[in-house]
C-alpha positions as CSV (number, residue, x, y, z in Angstrom):
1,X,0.0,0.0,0.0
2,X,2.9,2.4,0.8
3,X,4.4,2.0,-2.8
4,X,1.2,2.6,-3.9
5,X,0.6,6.0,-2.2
6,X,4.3,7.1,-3.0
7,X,3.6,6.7,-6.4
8,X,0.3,8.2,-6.7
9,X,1.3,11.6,-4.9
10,X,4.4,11.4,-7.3
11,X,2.2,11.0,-9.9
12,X,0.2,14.0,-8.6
13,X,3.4,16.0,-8.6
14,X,4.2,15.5,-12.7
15,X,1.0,16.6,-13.0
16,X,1.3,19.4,-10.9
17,X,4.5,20.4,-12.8
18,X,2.6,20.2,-15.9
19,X,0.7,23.1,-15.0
20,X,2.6,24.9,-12.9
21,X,5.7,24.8,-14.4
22,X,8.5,27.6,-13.9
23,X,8.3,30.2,-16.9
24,X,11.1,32.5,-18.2
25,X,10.5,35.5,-20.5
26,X,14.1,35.4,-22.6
27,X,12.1,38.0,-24.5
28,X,12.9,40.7,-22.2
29,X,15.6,39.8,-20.3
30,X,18.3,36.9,-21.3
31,X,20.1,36.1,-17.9
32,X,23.7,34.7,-17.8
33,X,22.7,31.3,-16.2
34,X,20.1,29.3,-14.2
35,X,18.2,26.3,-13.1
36,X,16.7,23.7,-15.8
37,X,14.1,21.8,-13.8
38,X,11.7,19.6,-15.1
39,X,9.1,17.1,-13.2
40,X,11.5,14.5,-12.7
41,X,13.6,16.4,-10.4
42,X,10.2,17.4,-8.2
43,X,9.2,13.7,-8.3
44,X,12.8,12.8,-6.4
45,X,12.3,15.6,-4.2
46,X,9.2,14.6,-3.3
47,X,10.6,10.8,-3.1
48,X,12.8,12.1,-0.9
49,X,10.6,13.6,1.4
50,X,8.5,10.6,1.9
51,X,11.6,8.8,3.1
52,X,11.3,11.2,6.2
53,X,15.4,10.5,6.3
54,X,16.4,14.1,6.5
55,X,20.3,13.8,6.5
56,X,21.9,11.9,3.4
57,X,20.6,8.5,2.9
58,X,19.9,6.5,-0.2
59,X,19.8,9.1,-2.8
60,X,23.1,10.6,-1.7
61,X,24.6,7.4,-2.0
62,X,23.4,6.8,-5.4
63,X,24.8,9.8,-6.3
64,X,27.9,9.8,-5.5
65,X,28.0,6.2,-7.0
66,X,26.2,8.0,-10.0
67,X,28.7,11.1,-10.5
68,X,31.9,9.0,-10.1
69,X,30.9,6.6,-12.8
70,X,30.2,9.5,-14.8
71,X,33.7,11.0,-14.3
72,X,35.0,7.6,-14.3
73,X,37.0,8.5,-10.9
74,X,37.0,5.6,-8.2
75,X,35.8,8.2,-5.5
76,X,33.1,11.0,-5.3
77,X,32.0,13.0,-2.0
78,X,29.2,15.2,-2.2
79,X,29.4,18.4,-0.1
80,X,26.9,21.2,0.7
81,X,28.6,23.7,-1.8
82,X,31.6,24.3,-4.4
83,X,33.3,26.4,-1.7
84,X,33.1,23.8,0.5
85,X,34.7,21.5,-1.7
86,X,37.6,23.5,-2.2
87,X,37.8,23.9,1.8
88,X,38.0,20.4,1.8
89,X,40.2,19.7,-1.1
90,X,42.8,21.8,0.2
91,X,42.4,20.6,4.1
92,X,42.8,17.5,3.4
93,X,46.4,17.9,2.6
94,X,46.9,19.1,5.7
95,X,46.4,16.0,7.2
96,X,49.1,14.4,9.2
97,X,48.6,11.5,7.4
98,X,50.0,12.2,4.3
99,X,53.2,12.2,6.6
100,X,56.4,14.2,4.4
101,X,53.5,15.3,1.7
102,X,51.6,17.1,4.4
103,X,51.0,21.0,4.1
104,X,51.9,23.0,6.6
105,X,51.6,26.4,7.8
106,X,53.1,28.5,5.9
107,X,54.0,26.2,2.9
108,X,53.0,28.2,-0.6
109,X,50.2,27.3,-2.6
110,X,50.1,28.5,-6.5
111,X,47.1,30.1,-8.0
112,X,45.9,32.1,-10.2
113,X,45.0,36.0,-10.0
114,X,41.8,36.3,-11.7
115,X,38.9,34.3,-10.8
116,X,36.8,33.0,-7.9
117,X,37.5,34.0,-4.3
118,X,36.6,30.8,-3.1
119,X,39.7,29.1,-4.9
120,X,42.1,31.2,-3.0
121,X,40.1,31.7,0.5
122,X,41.1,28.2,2.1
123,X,44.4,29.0,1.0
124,X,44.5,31.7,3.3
125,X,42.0,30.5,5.8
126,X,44.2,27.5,6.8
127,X,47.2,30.1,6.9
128,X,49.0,29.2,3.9
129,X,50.7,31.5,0.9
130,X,48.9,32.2,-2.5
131,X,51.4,32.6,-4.9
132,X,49.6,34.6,-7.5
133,X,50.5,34.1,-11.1
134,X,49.0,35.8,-14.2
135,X,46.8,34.6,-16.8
136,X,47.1,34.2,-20.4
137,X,44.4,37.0,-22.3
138,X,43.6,34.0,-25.0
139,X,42.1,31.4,-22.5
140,X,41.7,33.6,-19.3
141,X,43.2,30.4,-17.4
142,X,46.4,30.5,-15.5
143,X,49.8,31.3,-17.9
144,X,51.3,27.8,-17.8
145,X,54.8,29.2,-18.6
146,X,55.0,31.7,-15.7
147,X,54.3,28.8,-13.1
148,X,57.8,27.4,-13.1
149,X,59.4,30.0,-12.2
150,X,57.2,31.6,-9.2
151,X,58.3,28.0,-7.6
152,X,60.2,28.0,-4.4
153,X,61.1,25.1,-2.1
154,X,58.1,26.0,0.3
155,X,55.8,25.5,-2.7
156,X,53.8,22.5,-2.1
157,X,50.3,22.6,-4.6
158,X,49.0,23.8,-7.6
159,X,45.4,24.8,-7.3
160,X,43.8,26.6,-10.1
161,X,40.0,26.9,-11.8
162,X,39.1,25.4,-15.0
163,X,38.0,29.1,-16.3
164,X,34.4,29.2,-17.0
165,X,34.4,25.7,-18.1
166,X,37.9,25.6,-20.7
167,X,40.2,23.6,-19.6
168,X,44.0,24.8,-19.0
169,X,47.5,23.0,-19.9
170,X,47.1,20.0,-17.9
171,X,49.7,18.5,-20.1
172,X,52.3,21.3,-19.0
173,X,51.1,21.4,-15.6
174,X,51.0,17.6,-14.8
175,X,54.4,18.0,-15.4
176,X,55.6,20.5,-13.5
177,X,53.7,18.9,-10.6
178,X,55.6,15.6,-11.3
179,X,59.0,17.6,-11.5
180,X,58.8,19.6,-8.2
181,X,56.5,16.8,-6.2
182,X,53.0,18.8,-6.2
183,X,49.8,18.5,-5.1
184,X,47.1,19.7,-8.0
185,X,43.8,20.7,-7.0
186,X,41.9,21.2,-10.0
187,X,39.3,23.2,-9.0
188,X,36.4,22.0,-12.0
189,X,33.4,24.0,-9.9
190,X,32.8,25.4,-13.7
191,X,33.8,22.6,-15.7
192,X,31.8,19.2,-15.2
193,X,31.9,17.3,-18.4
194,X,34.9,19.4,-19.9
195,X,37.5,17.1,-21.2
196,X,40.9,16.7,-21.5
197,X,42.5,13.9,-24.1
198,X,39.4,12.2,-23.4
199,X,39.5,12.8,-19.3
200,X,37.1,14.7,-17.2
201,X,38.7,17.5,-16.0
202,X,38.4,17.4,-12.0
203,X,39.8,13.8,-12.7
204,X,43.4,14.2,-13.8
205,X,45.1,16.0,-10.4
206,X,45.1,14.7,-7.4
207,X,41.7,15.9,-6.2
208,X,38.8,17.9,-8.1
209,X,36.3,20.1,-7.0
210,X,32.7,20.5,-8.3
211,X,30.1,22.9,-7.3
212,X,26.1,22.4,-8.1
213,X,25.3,25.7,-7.3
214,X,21.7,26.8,-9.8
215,X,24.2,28.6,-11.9
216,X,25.8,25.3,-12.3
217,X,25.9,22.8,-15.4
218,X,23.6,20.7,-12.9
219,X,22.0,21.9,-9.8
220,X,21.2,20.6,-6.2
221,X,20.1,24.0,-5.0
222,X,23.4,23.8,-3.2
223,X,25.5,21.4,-3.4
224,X,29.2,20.5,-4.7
225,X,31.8,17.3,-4.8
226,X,34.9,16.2,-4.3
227,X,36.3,13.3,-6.3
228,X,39.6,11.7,-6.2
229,X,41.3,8.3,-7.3
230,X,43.6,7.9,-4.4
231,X,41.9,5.8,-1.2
232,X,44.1,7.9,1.7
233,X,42.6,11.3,0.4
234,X,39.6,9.9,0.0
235,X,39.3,8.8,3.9
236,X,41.0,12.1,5.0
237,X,38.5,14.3,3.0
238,X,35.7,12.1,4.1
239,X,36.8,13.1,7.2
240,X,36.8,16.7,7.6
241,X,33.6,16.6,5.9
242,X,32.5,14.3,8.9
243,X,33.3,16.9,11.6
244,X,36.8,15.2,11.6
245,X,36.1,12.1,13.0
246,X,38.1,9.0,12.1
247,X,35.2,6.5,11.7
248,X,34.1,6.5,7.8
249,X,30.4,4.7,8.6
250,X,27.4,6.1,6.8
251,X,24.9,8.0,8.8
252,X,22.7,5.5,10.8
253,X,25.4,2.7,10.2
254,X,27.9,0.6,12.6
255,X,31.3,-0.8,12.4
256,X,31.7,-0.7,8.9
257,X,35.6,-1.4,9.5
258,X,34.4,-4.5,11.8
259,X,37.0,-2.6,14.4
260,X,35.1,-0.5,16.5
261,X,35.7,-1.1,20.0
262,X,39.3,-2.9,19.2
263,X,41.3,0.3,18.2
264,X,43.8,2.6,20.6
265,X,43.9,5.9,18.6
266,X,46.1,9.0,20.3
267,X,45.8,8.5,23.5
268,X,42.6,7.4,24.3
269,X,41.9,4.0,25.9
270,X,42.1,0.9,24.3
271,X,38.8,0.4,22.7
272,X,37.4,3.4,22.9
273,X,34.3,4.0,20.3
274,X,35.8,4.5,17.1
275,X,32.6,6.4,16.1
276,X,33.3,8.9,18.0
277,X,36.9,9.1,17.5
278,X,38.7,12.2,16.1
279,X,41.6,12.4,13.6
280,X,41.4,16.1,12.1
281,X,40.0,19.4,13.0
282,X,36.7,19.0,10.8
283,X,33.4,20.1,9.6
284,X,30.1,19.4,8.9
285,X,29.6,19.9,5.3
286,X,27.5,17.1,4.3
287,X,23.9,17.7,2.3
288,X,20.9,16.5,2.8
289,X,18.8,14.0,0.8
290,X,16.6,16.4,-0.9
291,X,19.9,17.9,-2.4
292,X,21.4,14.5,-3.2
293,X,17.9,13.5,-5.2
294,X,17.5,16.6,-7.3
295,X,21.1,16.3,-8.1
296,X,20.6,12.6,-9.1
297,X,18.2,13.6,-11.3
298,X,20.3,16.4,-12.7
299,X,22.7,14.3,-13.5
300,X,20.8,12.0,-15.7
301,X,20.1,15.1,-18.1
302,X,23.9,16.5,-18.1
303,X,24.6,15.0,-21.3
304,X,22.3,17.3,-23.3
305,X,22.7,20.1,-21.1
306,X,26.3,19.8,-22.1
307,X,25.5,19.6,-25.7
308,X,23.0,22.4,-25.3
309,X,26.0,25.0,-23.7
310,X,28.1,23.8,-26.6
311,X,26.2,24.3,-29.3
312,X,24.9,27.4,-27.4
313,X,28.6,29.0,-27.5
314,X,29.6,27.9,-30.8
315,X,27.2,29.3,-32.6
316,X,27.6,32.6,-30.6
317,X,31.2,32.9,-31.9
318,X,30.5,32.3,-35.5
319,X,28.2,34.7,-35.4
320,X,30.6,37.2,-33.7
321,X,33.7,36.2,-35.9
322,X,33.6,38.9,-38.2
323,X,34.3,40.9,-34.9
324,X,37.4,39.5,-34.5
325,X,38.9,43.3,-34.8
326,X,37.4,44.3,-31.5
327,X,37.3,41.0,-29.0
328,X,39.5,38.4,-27.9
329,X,37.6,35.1,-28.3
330,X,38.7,32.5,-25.9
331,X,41.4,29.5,-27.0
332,X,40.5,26.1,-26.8
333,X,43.4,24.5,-25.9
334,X,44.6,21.4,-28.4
335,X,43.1,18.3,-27.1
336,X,40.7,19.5,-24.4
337,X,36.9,19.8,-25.1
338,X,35.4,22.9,-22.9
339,X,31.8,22.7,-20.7
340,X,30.8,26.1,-21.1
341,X,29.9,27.7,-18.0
342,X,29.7,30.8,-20.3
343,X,31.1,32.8,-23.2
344,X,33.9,35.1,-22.6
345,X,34.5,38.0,-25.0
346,X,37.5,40.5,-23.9
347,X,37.4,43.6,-25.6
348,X,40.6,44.5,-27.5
349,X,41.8,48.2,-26.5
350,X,40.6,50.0,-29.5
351,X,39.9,54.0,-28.5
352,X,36.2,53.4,-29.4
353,X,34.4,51.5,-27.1
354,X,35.3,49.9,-23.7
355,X,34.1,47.3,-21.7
356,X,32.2,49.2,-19.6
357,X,30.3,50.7,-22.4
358,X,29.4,47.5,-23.9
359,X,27.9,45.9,-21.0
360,X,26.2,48.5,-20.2
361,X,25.0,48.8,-23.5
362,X,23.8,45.1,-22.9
363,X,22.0,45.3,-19.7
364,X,19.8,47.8,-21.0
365,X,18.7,45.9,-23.7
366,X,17.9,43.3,-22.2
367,X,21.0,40.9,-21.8
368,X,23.0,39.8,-18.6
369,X,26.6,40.1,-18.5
370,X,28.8,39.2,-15.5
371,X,32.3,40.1,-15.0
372,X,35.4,37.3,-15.0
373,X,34.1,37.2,-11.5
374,X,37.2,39.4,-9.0
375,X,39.1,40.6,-11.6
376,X,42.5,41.2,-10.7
377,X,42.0,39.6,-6.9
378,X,44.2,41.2,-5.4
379,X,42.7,44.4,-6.0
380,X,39.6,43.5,-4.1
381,X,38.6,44.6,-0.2
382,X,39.0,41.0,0.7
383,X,42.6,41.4,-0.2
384,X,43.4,45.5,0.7
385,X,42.1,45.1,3.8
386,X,43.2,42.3,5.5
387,X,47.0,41.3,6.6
388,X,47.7,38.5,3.9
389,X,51.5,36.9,3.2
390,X,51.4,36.5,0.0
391,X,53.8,36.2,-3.3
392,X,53.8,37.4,-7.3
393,X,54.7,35.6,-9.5
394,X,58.7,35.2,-9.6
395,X,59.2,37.5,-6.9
396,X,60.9,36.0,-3.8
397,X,59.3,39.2,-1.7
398,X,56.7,38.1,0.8
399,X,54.1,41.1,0.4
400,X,51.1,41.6,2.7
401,X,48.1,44.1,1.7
402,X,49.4,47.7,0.8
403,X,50.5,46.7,-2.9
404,X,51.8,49.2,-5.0
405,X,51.0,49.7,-8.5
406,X,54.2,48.8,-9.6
407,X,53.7,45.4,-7.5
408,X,50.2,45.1,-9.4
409,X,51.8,45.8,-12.6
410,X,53.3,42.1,-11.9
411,X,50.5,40.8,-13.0
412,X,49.1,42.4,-16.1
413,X,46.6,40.2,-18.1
414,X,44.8,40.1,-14.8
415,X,44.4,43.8,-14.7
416,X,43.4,43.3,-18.2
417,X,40.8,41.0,-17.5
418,X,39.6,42.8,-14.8
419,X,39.2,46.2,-17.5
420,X,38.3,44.3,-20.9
421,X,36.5,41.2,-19.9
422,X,32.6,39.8,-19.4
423,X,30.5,36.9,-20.3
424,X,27.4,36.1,-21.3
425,X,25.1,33.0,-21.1
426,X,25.4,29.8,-22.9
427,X,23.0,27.4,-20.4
428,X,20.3,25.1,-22.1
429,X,17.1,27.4,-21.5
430,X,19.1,29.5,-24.4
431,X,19.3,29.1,-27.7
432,X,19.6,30.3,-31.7
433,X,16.8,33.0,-30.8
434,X,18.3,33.9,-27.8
435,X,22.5,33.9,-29.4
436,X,20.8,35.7,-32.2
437,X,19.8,38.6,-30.2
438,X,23.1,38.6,-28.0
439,X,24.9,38.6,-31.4
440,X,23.0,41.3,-33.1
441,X,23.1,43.9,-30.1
442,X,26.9,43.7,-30.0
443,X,27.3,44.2,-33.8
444,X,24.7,47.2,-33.4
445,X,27.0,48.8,-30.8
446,X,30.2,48.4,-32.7
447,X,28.5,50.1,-35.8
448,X,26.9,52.4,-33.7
449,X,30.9,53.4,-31.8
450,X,32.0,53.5,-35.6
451,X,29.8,55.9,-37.3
């Protein structure tokens, strides 16, 4: 009778979707991203609710199982958020366990200038060094052949974004992490189902990051992942997601290790609870099982919705090509296949239009832009105002917060990115209609700055 009654209010919820279902108007506004839901997703929701389990449970389970055997990595954790999954990538090298590979306090981690905050905030947070190093104009990803030389022997990992979905050298950069003995963290938050040499990004490091924020190529609400092949990080992330504790059983399980009251851990007594045994300094950053079954659900559509953001952004720069003049298009680099988060144009410095004016421009006719996120980072509050050891590039100076603009100069494409560059939307609610109109507003300004 119960499967009954689960699937008749299921039932009733397709039907509610039906006729209730979300509505855009793309007419008058095309945004940069967001959320494609359909009844499916509300059915798991619903599925989930009916459980009455709350915390994860069977649908975070499935998947985790689901995403790694998408990505074809041995080992996926979900988390409640991109951010956090970075926090977690990063912490978990931290980890006393990892014995002469361990990060420490102090030791330098190598990023990238322009991008997210939330790839360089655990750096700092768990008092390490960014060592900032700028970005090529062509792909908007890290310059591959300024990493070598901001290396030092305190420099432990390489943790850079896949930039709005396009994947960066990993070729070159595999290799320099093999050279010096580095950790990579490839942060993938806006790169699911991007490719390199027929590898998910997130996949080819040590340990990706995902993020299934609505912006996202899938959604949970919020949501993210950590995936990694190796069996030691995956315990050690697993966790500090756990609040730190030692004992890797699932919620409402025990003595999954079949050890649980024969263990001596530091120096507790012999036998004490290995449940409630602690090995890190952790969190709680697991999601719940409403999260876990929209994303399952998600997940199950990503193919198209990555062939959707494709075809969405190549058509965009064919129509823009004769353009070519004014913008920087991005690169694709040679054997990668990007996941467009979204388009990136950079506007050439001409003397007849700017940035500024073109966005502008955009937003009041009706399309969203957003900026390559902070810019130049270290121009931002979060950087000015706070006391932060940091490094440039090659320089061997430690600086902290009061940068000069000769120090800034350092890092150039960044300041250009942070002056010439914005997106625009490529996500599967778009398409030719809605590329058309994007395309034929910018070639309206141009003539418009030309006459």
């Amino acid at each position: 009778m119960s499967n009954i009654l689960r699937n008749a209010v299921k039932n009733a919820a397709k039907l509610y979707f039906k006729f209730n279902k979300p509505k855009r108007n793309l007419k008058k506004y095309i945004p940069v991203s967001g959320k494609v839901l359909d009844e499916e997703d509300l059915c798991n929701l619903i599925d989930a609710s009916l459980d009455m389990w709350l915390t994860t449970g069977r649908f975070n389970d499935q998947f985790e199982k689901s995403l790694a055997e998408f990505l074809h990595v041995k080992y996926a954790l979900s988390t409640n958020s991109g951010s956090s999954a970075n926090l977690l990538a990063l912490s978990a090298l931290t980890s006393y366990k990892l014995g002469e590979k361990q990060v420490k306090k102090g030791d330098e981690v190598i990023t990238v200038a322009s991008g997210f905050p939330t790839t360089v905030n655990p750096i700092i947070q768990l008092g390490l060094v960014p060592v900032f190093v700028d970005c090529s104009l062509e792909t908007c990803n890290i310059n591959s052949d300024k990493i070598e030389e901001a290396i030092t022997d305190k420099t432990k990992v390489i943790f850079i974004a896949h930039t709005l979905g396009n994947p960066y050298d990993l070729d070159k950069i595999l290799e320099i992490c093999k050279k010096h003995n580095l950790w990579l963290i490839e942060d993938s938050c806006d790169a699911l189902g991007a490719v390199h040499k027929n590898q998910n990004v997130g996949t080819v490091g040590h340990i990706g990051t995902f993020s299934f924020y609505p912006a996202h190529h899938i959604t949970m609400g919020e949501g993210g992942a950590v995936v990694t092949n190796d069996s030691q990080l995956y315990r050690i992330i697993m966790s500090f997601r756990d609040w730190g504790r030692d004992c890797w059983c699932k919620p409402g399980r025990d003595n999954s290790c079949g050890k649980r009251f024969s263990m001596q851990l530091g120096n507790l007594p012999f036998g004490y609870d290995h449940k409630y045994t602690y090995s890190h300094i952790g969190y709680n950053l697991k999601i719940t099982d409403w999260q876990a079954a929209i994303g399952l659900s998600q997940l199950k559509k990503l193919p198209k919705f990555l062939e959707k953001r494709t075809e969405n952004a190549n058509y965009l720069i064919n129509k823009l090509k004769d353009l070519e003049e004014y913008f920087i298009f991005p690169k694709i680099e040679e054997g990668t296949k990007p996941s467009w988060f979204g388009l990136l144009l950079s506007v050439k410095q001409n003397g007849i239009f700017t940035k500024q004016q073109l966005v502008e421009y955009l937003e009041e006719h009706g399309v969203g832009t957003r900026q390559l996120f902070a810019g130049n980072i270290l121009r931002q509050p979060m950087m000015t105002e706070n006391e932060i050891p940091m490094r440039i590039g090659s320089s061997a100076l430690l600086m902290s917060n009061r940068l000069t603009e000769t120090e800034y100069k350092m890092l150039p494409n960044a300041d250009y990115i942070m002056n010439n560059t914005f997106w625009v939307g490529t996500f599967p609610a778009l398409g030719k209609k809605e590329m058309n109109k994007i395309s034929d507003l910018i070639h309206k300004f141009v003539k418009e700055k030309l006459k």
